[in-house]
N, C-alpha and C positions, 0 to 999 in steps of 0.2 A: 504494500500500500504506500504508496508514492503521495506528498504534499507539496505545492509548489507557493511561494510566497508571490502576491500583488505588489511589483513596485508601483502602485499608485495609492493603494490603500495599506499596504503594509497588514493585509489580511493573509493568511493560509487556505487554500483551498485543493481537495482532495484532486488528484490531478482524473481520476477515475470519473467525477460530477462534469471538468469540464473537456473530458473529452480525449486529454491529454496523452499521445500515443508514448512510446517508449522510444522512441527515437527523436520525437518532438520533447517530451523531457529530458535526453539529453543536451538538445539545444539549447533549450534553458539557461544550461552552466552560464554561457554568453552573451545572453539575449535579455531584455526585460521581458517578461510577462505582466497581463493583464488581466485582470478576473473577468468575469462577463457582467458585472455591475459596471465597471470602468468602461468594458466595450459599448455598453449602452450608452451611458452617459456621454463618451466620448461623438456615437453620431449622432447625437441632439445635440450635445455642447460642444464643438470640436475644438476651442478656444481655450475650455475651461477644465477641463478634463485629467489631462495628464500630468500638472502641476499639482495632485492631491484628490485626485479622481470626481468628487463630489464638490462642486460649485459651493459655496459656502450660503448661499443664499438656498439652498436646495436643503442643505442642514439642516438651518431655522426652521424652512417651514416643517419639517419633518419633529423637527425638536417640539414646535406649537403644535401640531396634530396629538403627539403622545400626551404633552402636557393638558389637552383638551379629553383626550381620550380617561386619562387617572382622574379626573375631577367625577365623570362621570359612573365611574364605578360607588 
């Protein structure tokens, strides 16, 4: 079971979820990788992206939804 780390997000993700062949992880060694969160984000924001994967304004509102959501419980 192979885990490859997001340079955008500094996440781990199971290489086996994204697909990840055995050969394409060895490229790896050399290459950045990017999780499929950052891939997304990347082709709607392609500006904002790779600099820390998640737009910071993408955060807040993410941050305000949860904080909306705990009130309601």
């Amino acid at each position: 079971m192979y885990y490859v780390c997001c340079d955008g997000r500094n996440v781990w993700v199971h290489a086996g979820c994204d697909i990840i062949t055995n050969e394409r992880f060895k490229e790896l060694e050399h290459n950045n990788y990017y999780c499929p969160d950052c891939k997304v984000l990347e082709s709607l924001f392609p500006d904002t992206t790779r600099s820390g994967c998640t737009p910071l304004w993408i955060r807040n509102a993410a941050a305000k939804r949860g904080s909306r959501e705990d009130r309601s419980r």
